[in-house]
Every structure is written in C-alpha cells, then in structure tokens.
N, C-alpha and C positions, 0 to 999 in steps of 0.2 A: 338146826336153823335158829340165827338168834336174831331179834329185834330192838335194838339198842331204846332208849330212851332215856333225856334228859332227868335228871335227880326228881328237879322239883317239880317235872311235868308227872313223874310217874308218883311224885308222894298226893297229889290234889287228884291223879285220879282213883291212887288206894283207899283215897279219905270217903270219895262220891261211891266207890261200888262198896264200901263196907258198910258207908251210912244206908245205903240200898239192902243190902241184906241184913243190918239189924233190923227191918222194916217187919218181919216176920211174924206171923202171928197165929194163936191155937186155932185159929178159925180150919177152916173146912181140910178134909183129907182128901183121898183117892177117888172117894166115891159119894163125896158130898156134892150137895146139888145146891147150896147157897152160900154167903161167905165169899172170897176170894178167891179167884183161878190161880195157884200156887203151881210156878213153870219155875224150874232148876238150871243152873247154869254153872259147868267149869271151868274155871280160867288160869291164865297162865297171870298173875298181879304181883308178883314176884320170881323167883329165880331163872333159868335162863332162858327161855322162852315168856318174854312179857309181852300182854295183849290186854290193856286196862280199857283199851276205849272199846274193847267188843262189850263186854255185859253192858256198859255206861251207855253205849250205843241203842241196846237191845231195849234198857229203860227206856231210853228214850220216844221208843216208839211204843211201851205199855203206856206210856205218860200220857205220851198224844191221844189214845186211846179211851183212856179213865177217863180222861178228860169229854171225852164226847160221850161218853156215857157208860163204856165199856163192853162188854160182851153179855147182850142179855142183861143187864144191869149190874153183873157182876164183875169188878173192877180183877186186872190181870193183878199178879203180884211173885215178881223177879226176886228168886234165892239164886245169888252169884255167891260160889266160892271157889278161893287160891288155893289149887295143888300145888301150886309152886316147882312144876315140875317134879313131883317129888311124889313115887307110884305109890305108896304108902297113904299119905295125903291126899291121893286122887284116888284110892279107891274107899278111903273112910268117905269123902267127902261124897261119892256118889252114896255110898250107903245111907248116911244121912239125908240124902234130898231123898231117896226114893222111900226108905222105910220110913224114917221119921217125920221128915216136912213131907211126908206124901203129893210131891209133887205131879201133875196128870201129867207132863213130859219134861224133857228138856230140849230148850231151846238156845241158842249161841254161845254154846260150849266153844273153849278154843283153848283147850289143852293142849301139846306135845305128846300125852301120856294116857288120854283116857280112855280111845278108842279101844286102844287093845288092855286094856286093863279090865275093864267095866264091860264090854261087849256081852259077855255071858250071865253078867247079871242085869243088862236089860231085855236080854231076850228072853231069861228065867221070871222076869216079874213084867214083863207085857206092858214096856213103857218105850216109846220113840224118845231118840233123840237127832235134833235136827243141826248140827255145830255148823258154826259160821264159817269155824277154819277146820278143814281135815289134812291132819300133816300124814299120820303114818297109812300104812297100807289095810289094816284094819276099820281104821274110818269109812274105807269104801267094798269091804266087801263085810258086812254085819250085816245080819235080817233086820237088826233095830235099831240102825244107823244110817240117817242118808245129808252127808254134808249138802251145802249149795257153793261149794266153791267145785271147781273141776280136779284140786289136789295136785301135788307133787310131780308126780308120773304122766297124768293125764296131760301138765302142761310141758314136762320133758320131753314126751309124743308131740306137742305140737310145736314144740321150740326146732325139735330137727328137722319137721316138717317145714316148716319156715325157713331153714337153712339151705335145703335140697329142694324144695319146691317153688317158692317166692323167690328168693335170692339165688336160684340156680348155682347149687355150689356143688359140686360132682366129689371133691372131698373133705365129710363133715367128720369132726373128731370131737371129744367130750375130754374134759376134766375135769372129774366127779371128785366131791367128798361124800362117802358113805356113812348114814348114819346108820347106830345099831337099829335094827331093824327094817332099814329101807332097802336092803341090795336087790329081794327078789322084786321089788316095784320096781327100782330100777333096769332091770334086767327085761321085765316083760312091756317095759314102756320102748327100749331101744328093738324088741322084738315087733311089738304092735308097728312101731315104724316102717322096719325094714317088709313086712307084709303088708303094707300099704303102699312102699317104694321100689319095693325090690333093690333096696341099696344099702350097704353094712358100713358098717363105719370104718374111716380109715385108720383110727387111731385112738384107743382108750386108755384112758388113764381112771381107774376108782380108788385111788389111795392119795390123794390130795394131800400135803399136810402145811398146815403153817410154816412161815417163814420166809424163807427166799426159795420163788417159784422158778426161778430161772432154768432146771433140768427137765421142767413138764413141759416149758414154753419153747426150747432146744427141740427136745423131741416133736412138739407139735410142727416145727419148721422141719425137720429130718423126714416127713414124714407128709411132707407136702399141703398139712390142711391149709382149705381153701375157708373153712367157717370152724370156728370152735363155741364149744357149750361150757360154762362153766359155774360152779355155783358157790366159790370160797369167799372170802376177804377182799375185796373189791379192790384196796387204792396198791397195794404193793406189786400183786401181778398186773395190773394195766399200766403202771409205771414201769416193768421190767419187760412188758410186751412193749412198750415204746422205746425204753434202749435196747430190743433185738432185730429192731425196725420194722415190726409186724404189722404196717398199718392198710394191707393189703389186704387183710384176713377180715374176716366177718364174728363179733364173738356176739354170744347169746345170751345172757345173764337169765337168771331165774326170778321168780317174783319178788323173793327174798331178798335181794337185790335192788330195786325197786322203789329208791328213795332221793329225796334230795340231794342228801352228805354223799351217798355214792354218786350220783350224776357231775356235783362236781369235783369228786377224785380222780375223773376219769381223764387222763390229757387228750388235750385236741388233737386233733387229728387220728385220731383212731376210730375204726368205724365200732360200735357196741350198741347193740340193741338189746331189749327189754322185753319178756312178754309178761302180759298183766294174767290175772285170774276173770277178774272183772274190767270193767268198764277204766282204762288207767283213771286213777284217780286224781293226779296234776289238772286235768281238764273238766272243770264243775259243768259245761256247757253239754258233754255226751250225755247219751238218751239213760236215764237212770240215774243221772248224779246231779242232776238239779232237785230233787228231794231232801239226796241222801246229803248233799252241802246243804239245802238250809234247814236241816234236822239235828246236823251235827253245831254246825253255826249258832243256833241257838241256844242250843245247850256246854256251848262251851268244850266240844269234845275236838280230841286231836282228830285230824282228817289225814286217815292213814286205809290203805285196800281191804285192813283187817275191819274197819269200824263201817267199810261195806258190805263185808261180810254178816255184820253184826245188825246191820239195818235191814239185808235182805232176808236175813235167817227169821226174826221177827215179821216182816210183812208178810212173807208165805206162811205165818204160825198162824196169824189172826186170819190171815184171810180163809182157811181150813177153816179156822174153828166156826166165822160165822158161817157156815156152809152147814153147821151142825145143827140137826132138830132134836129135842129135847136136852134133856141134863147133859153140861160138861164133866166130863170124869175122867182120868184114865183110859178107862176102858173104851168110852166113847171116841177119847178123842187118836187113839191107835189104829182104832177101826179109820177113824175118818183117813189118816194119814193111808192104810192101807189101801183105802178104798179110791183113793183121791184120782184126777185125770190130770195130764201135767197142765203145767201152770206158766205163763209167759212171765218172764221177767226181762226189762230191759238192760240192768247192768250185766249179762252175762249174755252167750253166745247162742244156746239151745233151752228151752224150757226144761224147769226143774219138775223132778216129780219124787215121791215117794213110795208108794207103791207095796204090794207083794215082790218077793224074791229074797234072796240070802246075799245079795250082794244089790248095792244100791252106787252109783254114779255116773248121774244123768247130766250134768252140765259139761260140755265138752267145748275144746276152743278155746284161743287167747289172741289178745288184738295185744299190740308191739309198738314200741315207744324206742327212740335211738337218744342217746344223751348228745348234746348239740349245743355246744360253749356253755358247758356247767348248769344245764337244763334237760327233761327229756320231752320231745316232741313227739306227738302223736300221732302215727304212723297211717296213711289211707286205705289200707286196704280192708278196715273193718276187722269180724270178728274171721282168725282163719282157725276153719274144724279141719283135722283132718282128713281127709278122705274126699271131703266135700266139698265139690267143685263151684 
C-alpha cells in the first residue's frame, strides 16, 4: 500500500517530526518517576509507505497537553523515527526507543514493517505499543500490540459485507493485489465473510498487476459480478471499467484508495464506493473530527485518515495514563493498558480497548463514501459492523 505525497508537503513535514525527535533528552528512563514521559514512535517519513502527518499528529496532542500542564506535571516527550520501510531500520530503530531512549511505550507507530518485525521484542521487554495505522496481519494478532484503526482485513470483511448486505448484490467478486505477507489475512477476511453470509465469492482474482487491467475486468463481466472489490491503482482500471461499459457494477475501493486525486480519476458515471477506517475524513462536521480538524488546522498538519489515526492513538494514550495512580513507567503503564476497560471513541465504529490476550483488534466497522463528480460523499448509513444488525 502506497501513499503518495507531494515533494515539498512531505520535506516540511520531515523537517517538523525530526526537529521533534532531536527534542530528546538524558532525562528520565523506564523506570524513572520524574523528568519526561519518553513515548516512542515508528513511521513510515520516507520510502514507500509515507505517513509524516501521523507522529506530527500525535505531537500535536502531547503539545496540547504540556501545555495544560501535562501528566502529573510531567511533560509527555514523542521520539518519532523513519524506518523508511526498511526492516533493518525498523528493527534498530525499535531497539533504540526501547533499550536506549527507554521509552514507557509506543504510541502512533505507522510503519508497513514494524509489527512483524519487532512483535517479539516488545513482548520480550514488557512494553505496549499502540500504532495509529496497523497494515500487516501481525499488527493485530501480538499480546503487545493493539492498533486503533480496524486494519486491512477487518475492513475487506466489511467492504464485502457492504456489497452483499447494503447493496444486495448476490454476485460479489475481488481484485486483489497481494502484498508479501497479507494473503493468509486476506484469505481469513473473505472466510469471516462468507460465515457471517453464507455467500462465496463469485470470482477471485489475488495477482493483480500493474498495467492494463483489461483481462481482470473481462473476466469480472465473463463471470457476471454484480459488485467488485479492488485495491490497485485507481485511474487506469476505472477508465478501462468505463470502455468495457461496466457501469452497472458496484466497485469497492479500500481505504488506501481514499483520497482526493483518486475521487477525481474516477469517470462519471460509474458507481465506486469507499469504505473509510475511521470517521471519512472529507467531512470535518462527523462526530470525532471536529477535534481532530482543528487540532490538525492549527498545527499546520495534512488532513489525511492516517493523521486520525495519529490523533486517536494519542488521546486514548493520555487518557490511560491519567487513570494511572502513582509513578509513570513502563511497567506501570502496560499494566494500565492491560488492565484498561474499553474506551468509546467517536471517530470509529466499536470501542477500542487494549487489554489482556495474544491477539488484539477491537475496532471493527467502516462507514462508505461513493465518489460523485470528482468528490466523495458520505454515505447514510453510519458505521456498518458486520454481523451487526
């Protein structure tokens, strides 16, 4: 999954989160009880998966914080750093927050790479981490990881659920691109489906590849679907679905998908809907994003689904910790996480929690947005969970 951004948008937001993580300082470790609350963070601020506004995001709400006084009077203090997609760099770069900058967790991680790289050694050194974005399948099944977004899978389970349930479409088909290490998510996301539907898909395609789509889009018409799922390159197959004359079909985009520049590549008259993770973020007025716009507003940050991610992942971290009696540490604050009861949030579907167990992902649901003359509107039906009537 890649998220484009312009040159000079992503060099002023590499300038803001590195001048954030020079910020760093000897002060307090693991187990110190004054000093700075030192919270770790991985991001994607370079190579193919970039996400600059999540850590800038997550400042943002330590800022607001220090500013009122902080936690106990001790001010929060965000080490962001760029794996760069790059496992090597993502697994020093966890080494470093956890052993050296002793950090007591991490919070708005939004790697590609970390989950499954680092899983074993946060659960080896008894430290949560709480990521804004969970892309692979490891993000949600780790004892010491619990994303707040509903993830990949979760929302491919509810994208077909949308298809067959909302839009009554009796044959739904997918055009998948598989990334290394997503097939068995995807596979037990189209399973979770059909045991909530009792309905299989009419037509799979998981080898997706650049180029001209036209023999996937053939096949989807040979094959009668009535709604397609798809999660490639957005303007060349909706332009090759409109000279096959498809515009009878229902297609499904994935979050990733889920932008402006795509909304208007899409030609008119095509039906193409959208499901969000969170609360779509084109609309500042839904319940959770009048915050989360003049939070990002103020601070100058791109307003994108990931830098909700990055504001929600921080409000549920503070709001944990003030819940906590005596010293912040590590230790304390994993317990707390462990111990925690869920938590309502309004840009998502189901309350987040953290919790005991070896597998963690509790927000479930995506509300759906349709592109609609070079815009996406947002869809009435609210948040749809699956299963859940």
């Amino acid at each position: 999954m890649t998220h484009a951004r312009p040159i000079a948008a992503l060099a002023a937001a590499t300038a803001l989160v590195l001048g954030a993580t020079a910020c760093t300082s000897s002060g307090s470790g693991s187990g110190s009880e004054s000093g700075p609350i030192k919270v770790g963070s991985i991001n994607g601020i370079t190579g193919l998966f970039q996400t600059p506004e999540v850590p800038q995001a997550v400042k943002a709400v330590f800022d607001e914080v220090n500013a009122a006084g902080g936690i106990n009077g001790r001010k929060l203090e965000l080490v962001s750093m760029d794996d760069a997609m790059n496992p090597q760099r993502s697994t020093e770069a966890a080494v470093d927050l956890v052993k050296s900058k002793k950090v007591v967790a991490l919070v708005g991680s939004s790697s590609a790479v970390d989950c499954g790289l680092n899983r074993a050694s946060y659960s080896k050194e008894k430290i949560v981490s709480i990521p804004a974005v969970g892309v692979d399948p490891a993000c949600f099944s780790s004892p010491n990881i619990a994303p707040v977004n509903p993830g990949p899978f979760n929302l491919l389970t509810a994208n077909l659920y949308y298809a067959s349930e909302v839009l009554k479409r009796d044959k739904v088909c997918l055009d998948y691109t598989v990334l290394p290490g997503s097939g068995g998510g995807i596979e037990d996301a189209i399973k979770k489906w059909t045991e909530l539907t009792g309905k299989q898909l009419a037509h799979k395609e998981l080898a997706i590849a650049e180029g001209d789509p036209t023999k996937y889009l053939v096949a989807d018409k040979g094959a009668g679907c009535q709604a397609v799922l798809y999660n490639g390159i957005v303007g060349p197959y909706f332009a090759q679905a409109r000279t096959q004359g498809m515009d009878d079909v229902d297609f499904i985009v994935g979050a990733n998908s889920y932008t402006d520049a795509n909304a208007q590549a899409i030609p008119a008259g095509l039906k193409v809907y959208a499901g969000t993770e969170w609360q779509p973020y084109t609309d500042t007025a839904l319940p959770g994003n009048e915050r989360w716009s003049q939070l990002v507003d103020k601070n100058k940050i791109q307003k994108t689904a990931f830098s909700q991610g990055g504001v929600m992942a921080a409000d549920l971290f503070v709001q944990v910790l003030k819940g906590i009696s005596g010293p912040i540490t590590r230790e304390s604050v994993t317990k707390a996480f462990k111990t925690m009861q869920p938590l309502e949030y309004p840009m998502v579907g189901t309350p987040w929690v953290f919790g005991e167990g070896d597998a963690h992902n509790s927000v479930q649901g995506s509300r759906f947005v349709q592109a609609v003359d070079g815009a996406w509107k947002v869809l009435p039906e609210g948040f749809v969970v699956p299963g859940k009537k």
